[in-house]
Each structure stands twice: as structure tokens, then as C-alpha cells.
Jmol script that loads the backbone (N, CA, C; Angstrom):
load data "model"
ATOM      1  N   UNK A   1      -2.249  -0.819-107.492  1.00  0.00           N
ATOM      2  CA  UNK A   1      -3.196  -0.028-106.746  1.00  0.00           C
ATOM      3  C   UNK A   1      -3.709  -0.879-105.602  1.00  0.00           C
ATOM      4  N   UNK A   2      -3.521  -0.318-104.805  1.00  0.00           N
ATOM      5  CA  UNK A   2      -4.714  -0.567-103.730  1.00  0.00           C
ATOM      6  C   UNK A   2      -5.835  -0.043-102.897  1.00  0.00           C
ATOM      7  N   UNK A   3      -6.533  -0.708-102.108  1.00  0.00           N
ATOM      8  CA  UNK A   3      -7.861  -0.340-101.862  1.00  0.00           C
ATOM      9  C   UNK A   3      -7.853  -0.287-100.158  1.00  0.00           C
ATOM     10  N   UNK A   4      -7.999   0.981 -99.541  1.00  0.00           N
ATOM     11  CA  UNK A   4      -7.928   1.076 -98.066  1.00  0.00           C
ATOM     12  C   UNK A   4      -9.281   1.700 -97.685  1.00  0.00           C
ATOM     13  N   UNK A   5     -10.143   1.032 -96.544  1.00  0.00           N
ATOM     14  CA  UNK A   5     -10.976   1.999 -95.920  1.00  0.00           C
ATOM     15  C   UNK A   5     -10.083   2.770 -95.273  1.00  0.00           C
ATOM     16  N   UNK A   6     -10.538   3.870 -95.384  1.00  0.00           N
ATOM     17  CA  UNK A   6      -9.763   5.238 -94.256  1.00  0.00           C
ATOM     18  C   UNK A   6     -10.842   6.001 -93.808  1.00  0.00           C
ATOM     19  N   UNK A   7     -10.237   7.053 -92.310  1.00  0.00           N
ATOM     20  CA  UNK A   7     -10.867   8.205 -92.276  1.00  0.00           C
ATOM     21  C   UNK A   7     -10.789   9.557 -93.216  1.00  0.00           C
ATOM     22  N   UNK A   8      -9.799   9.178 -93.771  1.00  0.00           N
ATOM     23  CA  UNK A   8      -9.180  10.685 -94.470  1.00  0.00           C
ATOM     24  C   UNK A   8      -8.541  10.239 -95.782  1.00  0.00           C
ATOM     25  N   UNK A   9      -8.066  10.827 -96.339  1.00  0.00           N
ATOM     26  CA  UNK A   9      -7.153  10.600 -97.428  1.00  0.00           C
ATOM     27  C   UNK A   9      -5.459  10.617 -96.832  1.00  0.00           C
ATOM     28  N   UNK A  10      -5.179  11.045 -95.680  1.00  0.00           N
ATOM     29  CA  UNK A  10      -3.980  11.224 -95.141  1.00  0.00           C
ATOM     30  C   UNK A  10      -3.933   9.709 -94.858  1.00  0.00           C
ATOM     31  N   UNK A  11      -5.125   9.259 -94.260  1.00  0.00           N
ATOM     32  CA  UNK A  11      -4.951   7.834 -93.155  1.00  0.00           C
ATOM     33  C   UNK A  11      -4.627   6.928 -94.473  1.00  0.00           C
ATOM     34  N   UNK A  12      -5.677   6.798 -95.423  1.00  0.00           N
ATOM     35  CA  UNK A  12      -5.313   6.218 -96.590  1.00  0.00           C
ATOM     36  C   UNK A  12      -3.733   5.882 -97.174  1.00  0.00           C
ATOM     37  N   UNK A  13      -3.069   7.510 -97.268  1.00  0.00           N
ATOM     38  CA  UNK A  13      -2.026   7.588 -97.874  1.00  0.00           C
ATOM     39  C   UNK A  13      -0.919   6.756 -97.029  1.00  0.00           C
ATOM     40  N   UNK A  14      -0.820   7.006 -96.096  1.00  0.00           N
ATOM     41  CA  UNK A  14      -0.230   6.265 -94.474  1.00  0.00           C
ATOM     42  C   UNK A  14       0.146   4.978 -94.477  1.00  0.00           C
ATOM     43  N   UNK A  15      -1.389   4.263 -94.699  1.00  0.00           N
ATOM     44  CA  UNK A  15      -2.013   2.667 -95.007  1.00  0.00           C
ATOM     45  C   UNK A  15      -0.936   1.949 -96.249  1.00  0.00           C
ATOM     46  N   UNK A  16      -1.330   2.618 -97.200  1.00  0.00           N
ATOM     47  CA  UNK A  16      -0.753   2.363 -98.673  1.00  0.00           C
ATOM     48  C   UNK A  16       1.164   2.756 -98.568  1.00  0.00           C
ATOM     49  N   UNK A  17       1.456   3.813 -97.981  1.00  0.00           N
ATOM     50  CA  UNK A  17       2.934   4.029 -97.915  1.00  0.00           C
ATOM     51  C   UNK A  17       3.580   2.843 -96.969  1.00  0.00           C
ATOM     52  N   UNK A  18       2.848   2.495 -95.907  1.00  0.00           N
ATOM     53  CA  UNK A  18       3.328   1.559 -95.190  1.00  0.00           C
ATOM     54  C   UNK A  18       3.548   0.180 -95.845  1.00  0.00           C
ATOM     55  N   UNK A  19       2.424   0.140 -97.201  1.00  0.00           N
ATOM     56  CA  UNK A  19       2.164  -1.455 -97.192  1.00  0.00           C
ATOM     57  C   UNK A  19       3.291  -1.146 -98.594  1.00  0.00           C
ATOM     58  N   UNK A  20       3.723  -0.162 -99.173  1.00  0.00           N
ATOM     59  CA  UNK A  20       4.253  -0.150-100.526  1.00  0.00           C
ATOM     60  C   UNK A  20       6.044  -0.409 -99.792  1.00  0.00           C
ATOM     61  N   UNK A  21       6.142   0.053 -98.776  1.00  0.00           N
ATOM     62  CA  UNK A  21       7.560  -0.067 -98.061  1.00  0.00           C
ATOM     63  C   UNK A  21       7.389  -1.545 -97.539  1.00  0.00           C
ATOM     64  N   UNK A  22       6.805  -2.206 -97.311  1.00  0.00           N
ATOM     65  CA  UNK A  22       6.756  -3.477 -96.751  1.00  0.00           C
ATOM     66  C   UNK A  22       6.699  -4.486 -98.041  1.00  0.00           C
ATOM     67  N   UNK A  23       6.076  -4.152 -99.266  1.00  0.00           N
ATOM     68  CA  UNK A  23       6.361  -5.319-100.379  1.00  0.00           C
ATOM     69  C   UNK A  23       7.261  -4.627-100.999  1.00  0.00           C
ATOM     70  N   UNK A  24       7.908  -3.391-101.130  1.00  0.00           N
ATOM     71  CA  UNK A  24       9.489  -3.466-101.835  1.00  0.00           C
ATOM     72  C   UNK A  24      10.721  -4.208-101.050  1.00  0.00           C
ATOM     73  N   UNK A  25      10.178  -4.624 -99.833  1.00  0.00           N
ATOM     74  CA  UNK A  25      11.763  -4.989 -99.110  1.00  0.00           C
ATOM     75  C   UNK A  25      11.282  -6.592 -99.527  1.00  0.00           C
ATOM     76  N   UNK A  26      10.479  -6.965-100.342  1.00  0.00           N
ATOM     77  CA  UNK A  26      10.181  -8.914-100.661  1.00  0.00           C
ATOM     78  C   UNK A  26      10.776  -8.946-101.789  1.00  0.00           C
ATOM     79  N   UNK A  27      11.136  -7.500-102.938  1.00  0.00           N
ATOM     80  CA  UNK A  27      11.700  -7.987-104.060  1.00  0.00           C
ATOM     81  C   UNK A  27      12.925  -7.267-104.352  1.00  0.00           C
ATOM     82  N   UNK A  28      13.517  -8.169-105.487  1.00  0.00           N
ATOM     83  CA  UNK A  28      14.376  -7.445-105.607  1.00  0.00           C
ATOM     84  C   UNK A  28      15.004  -6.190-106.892  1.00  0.00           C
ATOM     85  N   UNK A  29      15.263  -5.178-106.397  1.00  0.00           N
ATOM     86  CA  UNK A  29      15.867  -4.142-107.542  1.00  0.00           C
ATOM     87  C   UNK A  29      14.716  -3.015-107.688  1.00  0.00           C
ATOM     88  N   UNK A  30      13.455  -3.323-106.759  1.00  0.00           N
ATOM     89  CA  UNK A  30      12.400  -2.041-106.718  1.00  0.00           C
ATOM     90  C   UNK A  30      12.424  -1.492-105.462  1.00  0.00           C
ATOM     91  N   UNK A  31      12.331  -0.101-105.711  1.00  0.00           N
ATOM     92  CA  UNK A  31      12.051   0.921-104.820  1.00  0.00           C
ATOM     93  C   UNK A  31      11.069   1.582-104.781  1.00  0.00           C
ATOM     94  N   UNK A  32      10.627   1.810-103.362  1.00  0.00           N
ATOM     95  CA  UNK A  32       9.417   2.536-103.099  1.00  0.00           C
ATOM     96  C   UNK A  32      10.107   3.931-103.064  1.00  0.00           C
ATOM     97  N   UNK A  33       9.620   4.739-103.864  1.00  0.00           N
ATOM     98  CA  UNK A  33       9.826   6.632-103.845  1.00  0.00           C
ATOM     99  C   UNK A  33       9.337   7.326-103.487  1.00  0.00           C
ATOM    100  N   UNK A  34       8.987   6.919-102.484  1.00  0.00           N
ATOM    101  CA  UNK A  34       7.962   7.669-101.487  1.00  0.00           C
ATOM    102  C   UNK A  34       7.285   8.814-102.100  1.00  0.00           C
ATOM    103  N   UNK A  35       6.140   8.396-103.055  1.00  0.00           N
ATOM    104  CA  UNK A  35       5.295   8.944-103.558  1.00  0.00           C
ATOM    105  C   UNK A  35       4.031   8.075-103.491  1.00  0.00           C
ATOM    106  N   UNK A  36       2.854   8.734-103.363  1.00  0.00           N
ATOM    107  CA  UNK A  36       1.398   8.146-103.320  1.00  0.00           C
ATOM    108  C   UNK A  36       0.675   8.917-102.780  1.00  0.00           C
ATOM    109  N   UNK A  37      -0.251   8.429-103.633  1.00  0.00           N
ATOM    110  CA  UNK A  37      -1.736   9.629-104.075  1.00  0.00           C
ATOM    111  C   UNK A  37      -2.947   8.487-103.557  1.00  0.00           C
ATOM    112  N   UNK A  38      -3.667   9.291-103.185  1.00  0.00           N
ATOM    113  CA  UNK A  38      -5.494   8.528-103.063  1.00  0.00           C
ATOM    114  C   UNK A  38      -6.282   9.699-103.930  1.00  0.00           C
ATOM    115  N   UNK A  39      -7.177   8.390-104.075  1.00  0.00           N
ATOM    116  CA  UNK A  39      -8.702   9.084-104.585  1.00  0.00           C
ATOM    117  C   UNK A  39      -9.825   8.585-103.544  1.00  0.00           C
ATOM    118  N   UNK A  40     -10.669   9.356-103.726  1.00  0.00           N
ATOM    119  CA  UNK A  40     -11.925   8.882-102.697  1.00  0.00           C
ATOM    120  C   UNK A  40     -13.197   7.872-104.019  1.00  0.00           C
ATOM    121  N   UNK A  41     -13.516   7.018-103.390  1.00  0.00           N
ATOM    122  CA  UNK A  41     -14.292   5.854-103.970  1.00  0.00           C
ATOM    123  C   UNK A  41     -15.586   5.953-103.180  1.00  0.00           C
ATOM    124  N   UNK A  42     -16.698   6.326-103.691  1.00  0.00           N
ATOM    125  CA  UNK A  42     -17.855   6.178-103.506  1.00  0.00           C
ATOM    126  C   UNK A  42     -18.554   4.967-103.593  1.00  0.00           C
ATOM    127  N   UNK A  43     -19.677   4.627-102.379  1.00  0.00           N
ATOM    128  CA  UNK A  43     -19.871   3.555-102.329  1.00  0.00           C
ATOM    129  C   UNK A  43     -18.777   2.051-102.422  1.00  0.00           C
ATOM    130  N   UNK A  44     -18.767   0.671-102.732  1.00  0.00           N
ATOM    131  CA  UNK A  44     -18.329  -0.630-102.322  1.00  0.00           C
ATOM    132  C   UNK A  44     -17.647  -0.713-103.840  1.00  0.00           C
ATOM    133  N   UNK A  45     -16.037  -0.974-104.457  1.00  0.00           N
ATOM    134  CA  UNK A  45     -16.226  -1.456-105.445  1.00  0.00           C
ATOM    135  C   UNK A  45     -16.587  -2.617-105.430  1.00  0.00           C
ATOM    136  N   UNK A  46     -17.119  -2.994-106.974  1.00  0.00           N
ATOM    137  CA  UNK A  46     -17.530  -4.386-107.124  1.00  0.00           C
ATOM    138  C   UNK A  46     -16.741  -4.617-108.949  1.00  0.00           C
ATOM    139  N   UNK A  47     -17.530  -6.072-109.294  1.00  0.00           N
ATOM    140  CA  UNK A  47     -16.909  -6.266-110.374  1.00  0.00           C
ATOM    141  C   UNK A  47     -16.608  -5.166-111.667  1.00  0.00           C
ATOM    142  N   UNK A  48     -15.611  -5.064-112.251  1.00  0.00           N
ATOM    143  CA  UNK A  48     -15.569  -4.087-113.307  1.00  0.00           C
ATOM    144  C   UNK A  48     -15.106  -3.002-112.663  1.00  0.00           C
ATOM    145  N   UNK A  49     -14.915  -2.639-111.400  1.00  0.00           N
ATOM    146  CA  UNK A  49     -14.097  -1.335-110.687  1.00  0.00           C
ATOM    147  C   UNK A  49     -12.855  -1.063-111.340  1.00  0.00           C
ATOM    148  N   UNK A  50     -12.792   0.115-111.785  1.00  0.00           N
ATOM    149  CA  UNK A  50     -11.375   0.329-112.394  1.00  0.00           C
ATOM    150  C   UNK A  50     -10.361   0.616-111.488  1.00  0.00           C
ATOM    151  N   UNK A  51      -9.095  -0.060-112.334  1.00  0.00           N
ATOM    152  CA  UNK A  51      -7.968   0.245-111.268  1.00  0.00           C
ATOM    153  C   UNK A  51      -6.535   0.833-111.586  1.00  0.00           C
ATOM    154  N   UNK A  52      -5.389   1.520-111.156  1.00  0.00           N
ATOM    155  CA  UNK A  52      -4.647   1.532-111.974  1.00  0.00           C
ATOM    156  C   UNK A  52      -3.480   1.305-111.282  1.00  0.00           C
ATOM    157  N   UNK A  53      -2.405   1.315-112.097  1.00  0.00           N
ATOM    158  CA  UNK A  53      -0.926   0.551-111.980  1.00  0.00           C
ATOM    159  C   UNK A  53       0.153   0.764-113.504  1.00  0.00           C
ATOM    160  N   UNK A  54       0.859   1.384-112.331  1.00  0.00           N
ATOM    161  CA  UNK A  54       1.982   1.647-113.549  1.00  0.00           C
ATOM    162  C   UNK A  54       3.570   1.226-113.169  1.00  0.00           C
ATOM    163  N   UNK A  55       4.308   0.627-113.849  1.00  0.00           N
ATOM    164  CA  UNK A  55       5.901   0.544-113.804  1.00  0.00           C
ATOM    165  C   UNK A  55       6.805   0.455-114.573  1.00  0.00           C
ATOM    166  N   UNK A  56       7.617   1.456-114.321  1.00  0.00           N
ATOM    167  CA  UNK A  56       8.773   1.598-115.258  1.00  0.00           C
ATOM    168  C   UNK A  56       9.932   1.675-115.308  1.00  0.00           C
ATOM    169  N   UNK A  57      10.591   1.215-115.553  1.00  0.00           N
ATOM    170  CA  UNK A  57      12.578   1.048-115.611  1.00  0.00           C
ATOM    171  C   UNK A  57      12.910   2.536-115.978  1.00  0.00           C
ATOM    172  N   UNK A  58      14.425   3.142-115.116  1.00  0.00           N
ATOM    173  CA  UNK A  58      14.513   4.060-114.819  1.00  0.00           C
ATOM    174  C   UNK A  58      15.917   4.676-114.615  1.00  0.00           C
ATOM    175  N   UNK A  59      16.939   5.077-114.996  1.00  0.00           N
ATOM    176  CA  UNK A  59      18.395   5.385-114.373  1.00  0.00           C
ATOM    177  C   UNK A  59      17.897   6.790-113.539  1.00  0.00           C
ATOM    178  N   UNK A  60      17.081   7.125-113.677  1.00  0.00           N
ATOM    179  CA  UNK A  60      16.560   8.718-112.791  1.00  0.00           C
ATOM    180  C   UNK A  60      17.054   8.080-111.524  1.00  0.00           C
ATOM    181  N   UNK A  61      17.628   9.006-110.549  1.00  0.00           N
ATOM    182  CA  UNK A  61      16.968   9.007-108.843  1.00  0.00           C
ATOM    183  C   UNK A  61      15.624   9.601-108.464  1.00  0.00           C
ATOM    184  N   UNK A  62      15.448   8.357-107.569  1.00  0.00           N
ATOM    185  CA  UNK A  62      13.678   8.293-107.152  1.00  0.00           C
ATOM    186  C   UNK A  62      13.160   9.696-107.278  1.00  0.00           C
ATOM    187  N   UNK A  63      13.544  10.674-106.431  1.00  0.00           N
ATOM    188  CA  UNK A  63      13.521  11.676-106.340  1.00  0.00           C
ATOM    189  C   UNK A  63      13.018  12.495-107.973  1.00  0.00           C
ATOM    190  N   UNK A  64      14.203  12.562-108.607  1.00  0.00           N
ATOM    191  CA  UNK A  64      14.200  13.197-110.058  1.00  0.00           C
ATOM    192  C   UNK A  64      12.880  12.565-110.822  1.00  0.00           C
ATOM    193  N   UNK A  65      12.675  11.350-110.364  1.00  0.00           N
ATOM    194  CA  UNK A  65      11.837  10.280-111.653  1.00  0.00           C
ATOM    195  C   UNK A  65      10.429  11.043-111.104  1.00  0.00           C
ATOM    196  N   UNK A  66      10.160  11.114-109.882  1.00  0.00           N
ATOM    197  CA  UNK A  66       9.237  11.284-108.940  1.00  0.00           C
ATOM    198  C   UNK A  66       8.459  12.781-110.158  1.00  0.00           C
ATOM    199  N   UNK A  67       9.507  13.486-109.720  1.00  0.00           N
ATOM    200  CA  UNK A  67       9.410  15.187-110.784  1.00  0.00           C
ATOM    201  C   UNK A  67       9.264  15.449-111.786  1.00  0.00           C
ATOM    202  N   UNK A  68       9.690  14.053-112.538  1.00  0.00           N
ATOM    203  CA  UNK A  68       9.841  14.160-114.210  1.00  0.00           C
ATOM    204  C   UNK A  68       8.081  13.815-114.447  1.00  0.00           C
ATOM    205  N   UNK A  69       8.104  12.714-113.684  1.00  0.00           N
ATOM    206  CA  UNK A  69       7.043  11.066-114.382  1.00  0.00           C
ATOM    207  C   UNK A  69       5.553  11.587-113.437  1.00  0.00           C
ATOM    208  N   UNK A  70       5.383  12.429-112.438  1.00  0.00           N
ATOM    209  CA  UNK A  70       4.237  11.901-111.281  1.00  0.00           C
ATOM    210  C   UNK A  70       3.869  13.190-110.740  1.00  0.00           C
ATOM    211  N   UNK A  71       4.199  13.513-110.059  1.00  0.00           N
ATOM    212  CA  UNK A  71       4.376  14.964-109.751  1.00  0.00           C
ATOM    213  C   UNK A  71       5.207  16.513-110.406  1.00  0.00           C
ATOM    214  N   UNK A  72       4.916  16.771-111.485  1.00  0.00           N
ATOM    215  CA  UNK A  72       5.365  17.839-112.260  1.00  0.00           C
ATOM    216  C   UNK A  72       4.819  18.612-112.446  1.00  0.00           C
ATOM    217  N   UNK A  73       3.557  19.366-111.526  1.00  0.00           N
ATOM    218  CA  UNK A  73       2.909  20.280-111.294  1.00  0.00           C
ATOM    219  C   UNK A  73       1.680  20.886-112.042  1.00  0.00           C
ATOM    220  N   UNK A  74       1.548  19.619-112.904  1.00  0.00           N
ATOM    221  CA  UNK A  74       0.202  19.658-114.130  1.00  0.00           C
ATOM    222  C   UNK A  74      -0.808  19.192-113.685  1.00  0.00           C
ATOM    223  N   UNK A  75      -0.754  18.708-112.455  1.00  0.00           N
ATOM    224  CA  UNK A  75      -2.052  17.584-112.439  1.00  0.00           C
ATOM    225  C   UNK A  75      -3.057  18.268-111.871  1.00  0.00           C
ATOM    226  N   UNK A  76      -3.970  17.631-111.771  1.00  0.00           N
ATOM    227  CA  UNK A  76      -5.442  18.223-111.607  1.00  0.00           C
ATOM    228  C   UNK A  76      -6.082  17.464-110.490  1.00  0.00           C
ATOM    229  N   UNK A  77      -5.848  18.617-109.279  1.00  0.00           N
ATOM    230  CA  UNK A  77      -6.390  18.184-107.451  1.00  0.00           C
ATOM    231  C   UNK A  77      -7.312  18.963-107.234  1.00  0.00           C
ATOM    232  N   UNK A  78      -7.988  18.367-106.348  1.00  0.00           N
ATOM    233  CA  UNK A  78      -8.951  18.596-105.851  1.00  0.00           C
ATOM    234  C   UNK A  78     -10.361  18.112-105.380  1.00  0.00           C
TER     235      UNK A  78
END
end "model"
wireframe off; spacefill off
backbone 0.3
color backbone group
């Protein structure tokens, strides 16, 4: 996870897609799947801010894993 001031949640998403394509090309055998979500954070975090992060090994294409694992039309926006 990371942490962007933005104007929007678009600018956010932008910020974070840019920086997630820029540390997959430092390692090797991960791909960015061009997926990413923001939340809006009230007020400064500080110590104890929760955060999250997930990764998982995969024969899916990005795409498919994307549909199965992240976006499968359950989630709860807004």
C-alpha cells in the first residue's frame, strides 16, 4: 500500500499506477495488472495507521486473476 496526497481519487489512482509500473520493472517475475483502488484517509496518518498488502502466486492471466481475486463484482463502493 501506499500513501498519496491527491486532488481526487483519480489523481491518487494515477500516482500509485505510475509508481506500481515503475517498481515492477526493479524486480523480477512480478507484474503490475493494472488494477488499483484508493480510499480516502481523513486527517494525517500517524502511528498504528492501518495498512494493507496482499500477494499471491498465480498461473491465471493478469487479466483473469484481476476477475477471479479483486474485482468480481461483490465489493462494496462508494
Amino acid at each position: 500500500m501506499t500513501l498519496w496526497t491527491a486532488g481526487s481519487l483519480d489523481e491518487a489512482i494515477g500516482r500509485g499506477e505510475d509508481e506500481a509500473r515503475a517498481y515492477c520493472e526493479t524486480l523480477h517475475d512480478v507484474e503490475y495488472v493494472r488494477f488499483a483502488e484508493a480510499f480516502r484517509m481523513d486527517g494525517t496518518p500517524g502511528e498504528g495507521a492501518e495498512v494493507f498488502s496482499l500477494m499471491r502466486e498465480s498461473e491465471l492471466p493478469a487479466g483473469e486473476y484481476v476477475w477471479r481475486f479483486l474485482a468480481t463484482g461483490d465489493e462494496r463502493v462508494g
